[in-house]
GUVOTOR-727616 format. One record per residue (C-alpha): residue number from 1; residue in one letter; x, y, z. Coordinates in nm, 4 decimals. Layout:
// GUVOTOR-727616
NUM/a/X/Y/Z
...
This chain:
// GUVOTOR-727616
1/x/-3.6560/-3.8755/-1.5359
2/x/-3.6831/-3.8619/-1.1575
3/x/-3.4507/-3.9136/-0.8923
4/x/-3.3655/-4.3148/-0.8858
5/x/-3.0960/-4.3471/-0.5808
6/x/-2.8465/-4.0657/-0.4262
7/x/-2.5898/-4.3595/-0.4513
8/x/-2.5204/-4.3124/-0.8243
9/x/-2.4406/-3.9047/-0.7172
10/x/-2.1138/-4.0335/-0.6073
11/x/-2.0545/-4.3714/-0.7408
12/x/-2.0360/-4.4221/-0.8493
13/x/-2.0568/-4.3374/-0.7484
14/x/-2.0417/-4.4138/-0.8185
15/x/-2.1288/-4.6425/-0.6921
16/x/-2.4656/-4.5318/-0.8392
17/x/-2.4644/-4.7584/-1.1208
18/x/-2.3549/-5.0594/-0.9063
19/x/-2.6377/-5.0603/-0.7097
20/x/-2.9633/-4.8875/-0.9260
21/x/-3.0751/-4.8878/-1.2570
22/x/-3.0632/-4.5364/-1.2732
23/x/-2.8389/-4.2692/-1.1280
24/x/-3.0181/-3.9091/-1.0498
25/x/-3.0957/-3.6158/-1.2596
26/x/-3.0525/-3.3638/-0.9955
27/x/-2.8160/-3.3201/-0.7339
28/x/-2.9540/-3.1731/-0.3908
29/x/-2.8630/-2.7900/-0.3775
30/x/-2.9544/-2.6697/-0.1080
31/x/-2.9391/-2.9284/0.2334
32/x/-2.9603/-2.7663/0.5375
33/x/-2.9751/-3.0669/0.7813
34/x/-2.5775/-3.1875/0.7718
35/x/-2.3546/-2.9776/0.9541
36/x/-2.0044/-2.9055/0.8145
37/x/-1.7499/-3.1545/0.8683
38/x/-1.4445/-3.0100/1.0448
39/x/-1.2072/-2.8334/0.8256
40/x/-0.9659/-3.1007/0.6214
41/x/-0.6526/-3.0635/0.4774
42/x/-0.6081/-2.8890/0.1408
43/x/-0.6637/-3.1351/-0.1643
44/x/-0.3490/-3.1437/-0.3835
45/x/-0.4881/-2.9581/-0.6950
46/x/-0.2952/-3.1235/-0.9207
47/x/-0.3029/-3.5185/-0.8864
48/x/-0.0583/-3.7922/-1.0106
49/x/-0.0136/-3.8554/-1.3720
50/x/-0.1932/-4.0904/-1.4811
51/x/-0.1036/-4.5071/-1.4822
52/x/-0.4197/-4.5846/-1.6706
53/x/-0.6554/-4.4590/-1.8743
54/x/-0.9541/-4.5843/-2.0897
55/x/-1.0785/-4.4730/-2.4266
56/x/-1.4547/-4.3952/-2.4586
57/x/-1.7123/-4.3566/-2.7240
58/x/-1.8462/-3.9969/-2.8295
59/x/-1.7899/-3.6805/-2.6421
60/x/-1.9706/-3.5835/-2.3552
61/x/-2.1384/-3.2244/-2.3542
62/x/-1.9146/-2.9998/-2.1792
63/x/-1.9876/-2.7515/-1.9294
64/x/-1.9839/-2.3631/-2.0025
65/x/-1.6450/-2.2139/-1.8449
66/x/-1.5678/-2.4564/-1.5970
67/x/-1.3328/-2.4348/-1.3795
68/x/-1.1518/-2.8014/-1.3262
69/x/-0.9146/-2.8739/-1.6009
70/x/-0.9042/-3.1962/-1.6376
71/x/-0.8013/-3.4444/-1.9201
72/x/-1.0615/-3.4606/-2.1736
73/x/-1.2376/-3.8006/-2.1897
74/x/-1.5567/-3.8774/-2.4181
75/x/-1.9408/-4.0306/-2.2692
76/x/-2.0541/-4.3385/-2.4528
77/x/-2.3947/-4.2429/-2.6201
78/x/-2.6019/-4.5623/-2.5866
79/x/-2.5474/-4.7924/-2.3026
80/x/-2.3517/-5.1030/-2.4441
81/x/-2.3926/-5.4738/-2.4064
82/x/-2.0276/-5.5756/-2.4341
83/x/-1.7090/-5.4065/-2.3680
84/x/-1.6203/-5.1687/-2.6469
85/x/-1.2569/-5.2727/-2.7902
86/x/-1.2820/-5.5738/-2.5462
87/x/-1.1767/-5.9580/-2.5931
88/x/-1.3111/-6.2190/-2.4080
89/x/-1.0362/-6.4219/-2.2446
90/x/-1.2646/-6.6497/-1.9898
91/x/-1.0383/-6.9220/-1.9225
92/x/-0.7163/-6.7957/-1.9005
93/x/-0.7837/-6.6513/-1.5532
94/x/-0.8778/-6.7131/-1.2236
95/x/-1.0812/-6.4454/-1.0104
96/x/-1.0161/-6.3581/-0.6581
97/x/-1.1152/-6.6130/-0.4042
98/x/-1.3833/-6.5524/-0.1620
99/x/-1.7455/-6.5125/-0.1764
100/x/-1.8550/-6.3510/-0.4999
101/x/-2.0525/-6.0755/-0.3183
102/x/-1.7973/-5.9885/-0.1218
103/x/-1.5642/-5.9345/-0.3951
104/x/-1.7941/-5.7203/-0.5701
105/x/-1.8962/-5.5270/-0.2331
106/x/-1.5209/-5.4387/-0.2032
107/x/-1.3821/-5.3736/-0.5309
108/x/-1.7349/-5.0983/-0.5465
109/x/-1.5881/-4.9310/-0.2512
110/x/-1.2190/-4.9231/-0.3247
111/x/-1.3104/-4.6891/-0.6058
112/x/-1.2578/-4.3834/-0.3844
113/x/-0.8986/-4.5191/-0.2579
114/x/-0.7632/-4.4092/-0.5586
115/x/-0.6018/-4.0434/-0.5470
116/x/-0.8005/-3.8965/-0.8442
117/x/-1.1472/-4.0517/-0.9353
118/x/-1.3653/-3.9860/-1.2791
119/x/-1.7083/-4.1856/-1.3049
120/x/-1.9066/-4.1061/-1.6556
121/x/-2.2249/-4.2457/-1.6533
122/x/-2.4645/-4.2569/-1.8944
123/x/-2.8620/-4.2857/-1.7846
124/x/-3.1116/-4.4056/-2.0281
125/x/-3.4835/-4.3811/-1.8970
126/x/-3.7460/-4.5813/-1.9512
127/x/-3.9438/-4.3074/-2.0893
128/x/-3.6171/-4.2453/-2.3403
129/x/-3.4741/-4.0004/-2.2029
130/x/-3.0870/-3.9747/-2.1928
131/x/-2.9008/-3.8148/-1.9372
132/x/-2.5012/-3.8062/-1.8697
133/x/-2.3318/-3.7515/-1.5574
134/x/-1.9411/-3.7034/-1.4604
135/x/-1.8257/-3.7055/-1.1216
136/x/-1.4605/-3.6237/-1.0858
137/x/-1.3042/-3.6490/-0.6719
138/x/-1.0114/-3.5469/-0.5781
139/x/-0.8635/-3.7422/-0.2754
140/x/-0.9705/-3.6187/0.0051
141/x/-1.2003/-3.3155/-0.0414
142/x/-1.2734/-3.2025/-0.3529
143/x/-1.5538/-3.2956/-0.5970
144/x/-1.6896/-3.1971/-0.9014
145/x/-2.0086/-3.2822/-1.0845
146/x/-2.1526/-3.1672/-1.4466
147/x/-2.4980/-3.3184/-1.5872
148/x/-2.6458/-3.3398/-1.9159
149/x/-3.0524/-3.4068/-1.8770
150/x/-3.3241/-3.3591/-2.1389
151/x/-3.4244/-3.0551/-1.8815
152/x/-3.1074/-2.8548/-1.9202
153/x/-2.7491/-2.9408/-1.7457
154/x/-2.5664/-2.8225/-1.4435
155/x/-2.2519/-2.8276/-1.2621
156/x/-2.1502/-2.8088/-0.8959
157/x/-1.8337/-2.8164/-0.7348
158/x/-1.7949/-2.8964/-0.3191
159/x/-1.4988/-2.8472/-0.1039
160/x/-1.5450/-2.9967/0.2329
161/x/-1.5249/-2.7691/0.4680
162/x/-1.5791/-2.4765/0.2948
163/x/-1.8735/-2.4400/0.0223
164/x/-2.0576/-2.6271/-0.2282
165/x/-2.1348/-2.3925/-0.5494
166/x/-2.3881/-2.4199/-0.8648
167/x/-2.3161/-2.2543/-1.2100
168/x/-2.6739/-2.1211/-1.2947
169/x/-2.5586/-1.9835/-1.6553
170/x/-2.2550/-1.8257/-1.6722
171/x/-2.2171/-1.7356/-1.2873
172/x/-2.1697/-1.9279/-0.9921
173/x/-2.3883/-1.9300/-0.6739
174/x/-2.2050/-2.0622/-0.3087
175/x/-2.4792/-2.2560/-0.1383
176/x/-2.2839/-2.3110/0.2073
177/x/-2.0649/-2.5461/0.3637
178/x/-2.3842/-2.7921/0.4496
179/x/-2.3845/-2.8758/0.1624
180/x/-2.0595/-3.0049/0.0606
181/x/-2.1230/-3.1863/0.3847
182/x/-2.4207/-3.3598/0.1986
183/x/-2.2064/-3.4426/-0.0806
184/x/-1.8796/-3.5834/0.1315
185/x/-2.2028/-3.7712/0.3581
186/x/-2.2097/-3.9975/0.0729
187/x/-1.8366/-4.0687/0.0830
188/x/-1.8505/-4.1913/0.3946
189/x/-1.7351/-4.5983/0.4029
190/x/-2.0776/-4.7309/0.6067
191/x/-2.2658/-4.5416/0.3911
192/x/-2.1210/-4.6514/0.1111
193/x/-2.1793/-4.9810/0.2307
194/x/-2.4886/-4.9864/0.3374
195/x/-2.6033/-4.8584/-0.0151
196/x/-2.4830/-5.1831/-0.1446
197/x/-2.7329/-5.3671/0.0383
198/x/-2.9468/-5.3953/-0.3167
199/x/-2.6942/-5.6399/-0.3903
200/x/-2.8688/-5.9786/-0.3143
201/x/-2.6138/-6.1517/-0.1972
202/x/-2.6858/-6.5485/-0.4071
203/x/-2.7166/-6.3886/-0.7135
204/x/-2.3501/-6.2435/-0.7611
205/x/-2.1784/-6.4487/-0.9875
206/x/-1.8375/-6.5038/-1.1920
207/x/-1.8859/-6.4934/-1.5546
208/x/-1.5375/-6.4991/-1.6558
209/x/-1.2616/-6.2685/-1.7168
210/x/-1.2357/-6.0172/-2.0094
211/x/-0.9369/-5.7275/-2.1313
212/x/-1.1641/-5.3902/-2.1469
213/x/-0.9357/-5.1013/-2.2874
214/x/-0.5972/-5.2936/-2.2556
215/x/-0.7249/-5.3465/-1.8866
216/x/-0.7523/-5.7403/-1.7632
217/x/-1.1154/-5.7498/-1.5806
218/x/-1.3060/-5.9894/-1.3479
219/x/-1.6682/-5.9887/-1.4632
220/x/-1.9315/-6.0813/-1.2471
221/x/-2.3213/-6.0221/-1.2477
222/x/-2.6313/-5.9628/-1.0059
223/x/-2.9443/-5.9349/-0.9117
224/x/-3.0535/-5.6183/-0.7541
225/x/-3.3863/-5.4943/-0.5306
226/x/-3.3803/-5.1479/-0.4025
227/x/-3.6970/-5.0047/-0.2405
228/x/-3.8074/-4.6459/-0.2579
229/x/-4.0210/-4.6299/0.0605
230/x/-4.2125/-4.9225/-0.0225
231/x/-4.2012/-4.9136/-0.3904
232/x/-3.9932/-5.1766/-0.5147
233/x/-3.7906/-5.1823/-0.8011
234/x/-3.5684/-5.5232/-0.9368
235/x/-3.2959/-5.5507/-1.1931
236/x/-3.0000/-5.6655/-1.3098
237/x/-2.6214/-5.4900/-1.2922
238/x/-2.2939/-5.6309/-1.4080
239/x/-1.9272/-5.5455/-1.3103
240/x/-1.6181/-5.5305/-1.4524
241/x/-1.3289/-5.5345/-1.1762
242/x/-0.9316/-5.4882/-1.2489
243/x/-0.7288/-5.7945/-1.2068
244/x/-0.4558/-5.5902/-1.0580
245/x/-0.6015/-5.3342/-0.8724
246/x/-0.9385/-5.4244/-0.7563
247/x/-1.1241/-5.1454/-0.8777
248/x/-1.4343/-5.1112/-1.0773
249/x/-1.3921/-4.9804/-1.4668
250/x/-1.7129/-5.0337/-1.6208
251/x/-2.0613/-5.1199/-1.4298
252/x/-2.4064/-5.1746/-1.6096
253/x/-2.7063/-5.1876/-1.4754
254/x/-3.0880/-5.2254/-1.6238
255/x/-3.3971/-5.1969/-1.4010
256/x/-3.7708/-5.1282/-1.3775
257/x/-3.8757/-4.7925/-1.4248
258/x/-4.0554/-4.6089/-1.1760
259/x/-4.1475/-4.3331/-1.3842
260/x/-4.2492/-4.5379/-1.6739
261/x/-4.4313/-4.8526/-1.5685
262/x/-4.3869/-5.1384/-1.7848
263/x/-4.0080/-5.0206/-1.8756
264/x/-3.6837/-5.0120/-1.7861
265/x/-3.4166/-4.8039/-1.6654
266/x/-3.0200/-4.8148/-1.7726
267/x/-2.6961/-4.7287/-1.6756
268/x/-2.3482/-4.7549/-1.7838
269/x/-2.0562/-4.5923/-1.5479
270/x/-1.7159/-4.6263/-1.6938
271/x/-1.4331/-4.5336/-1.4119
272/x/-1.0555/-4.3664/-1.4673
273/x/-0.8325/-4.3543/-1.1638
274/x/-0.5477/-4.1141/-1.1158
275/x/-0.5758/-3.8966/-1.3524
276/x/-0.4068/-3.5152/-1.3233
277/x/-0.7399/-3.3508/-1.2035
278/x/-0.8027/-2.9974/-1.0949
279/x/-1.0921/-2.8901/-0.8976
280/x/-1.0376/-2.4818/-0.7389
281/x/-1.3034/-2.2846/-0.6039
282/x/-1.5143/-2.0467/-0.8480
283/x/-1.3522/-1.7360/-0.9040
């Protein structure tokens, strides 16, 4: 499965399954067009414990000697259509007030306020080929990313400032501080929101309120477009956003496949915040 949109790299970036219906199966190695941000302070490398946490379906494929330590959570293996261990509660609640796009715009980029971050995504192609992805970002300056494709998986680590490396079996290769300044590019608030311009704005709607993982949730749904230098693509994503905290737990997303005409593309991201992450250089 090809590249869909660099969005889903970190949101997401997660973001990524908010706004496509298909996060992608590579991450750039080797960008020489960014220059390095200026040198920022030293992430904490162990976070706050953790005030929430969800429990997933089956376990992910784990990377070969990895260095990041972090709490082991599980990947769901097919992209569900309701929340697992969820009850629907949609009268009981009220969501925020405001324009429905708005609130969905914001609670997608308040992931990242968070001190700790973990995104699993699972990507189902058209074609039927599965891929998982899990982004872990530690506040301000350190990510980490592992993939499982059909093609083989990977992992990369970036530290702005100072490198971005890529395990290539059992050893690690530093690629240069450009590109962790391609990563932490896609980080950046306005581009952050500018990716969630496939949002079309009259289609975001509440659908009512649900409990996902002991978690009370706003749900709303949209329509999205997002255009690959002329090539269009359409679909359909859905949200799940904390009724405390604003955040995104769970987004799904299903659109056309450009690799597969006459099919469709998937996504489900399921989000943790502050977990006790640890992402140090390669050794």
């Amino acid at each position: 499965m090809k590249p869909i949109i660099v969005l889903t790299v970190l949101l997401a970036t997660i973001l990524f399954a908010a706004c496509s219906g298909a996060a992608p199966t590579s991450v750039p190695s080797s960008p020489t067009s960014l220059a390095a941000p200026t040198q920022a302070p030293a992430a904490p490398t162990n976070a706050p414990a953790p005030t929430q946490t969800q429990s997933l379906p089956t376990t992910a494929p784990a990377p070969t000697e990895s260095v990041v330590q972090p709490t082991t959570q599980a990947l769901p293996t097919a992209a569900p259509t309701s929340p697992t261990s969820a009850t629907s509660d949609s009268g009981s609640a009220q969501p925020p007030s405001g324009k429905p796009v708005d609130i969905v715009k914001k609670a997608s980029l308040s992931a990242f306020d968070a001190n700790t971050v973990r995104a699993q995504t699972l990507i189902q192609g058209g074609g039927g080929d599965t891929s998982t992805l899990t982004l872990e970002y530690i506040k301000p300056d350190r990510v980490h990313i592992t993939q499982s494709t059909p093609q083989g998986a990977s992992e990369r680590i970036a530290i702005r400032g100072k490198n971005t490396w890529l395990k290539v079996g059992d050893k690690w290769q530093a690629q240069g501080a450009d590109a962790a300044a391609l990563f932490f590019s896609f980080l950046d608030p306005k581009a952050l929101e500018q990716s969630l311009n496939v949002i079309q704005t009259e289609s975001v709607q509440f659908v009512g309120a649900e409990v996902l993982d002991n978690v009370p949730t706003f749900v709303y749904t949209y329509k999205i477009v997002v255009d690959f230098g002329g090539q269009k693509a359409s679909g359909d994503g859905k949200i799940w956003i904390g009724a405390v905290d604003g955040r995104p737990y769970k987004v799904q997303s299903v659109s056309d496949s450009l690799t597969t005409p006459g099919k469709q593309d998937s996504t489900t991201a399921l989000y943790d915040y502050d977990l006790p992450l640890k992402i140090d250089e390669p050794q």
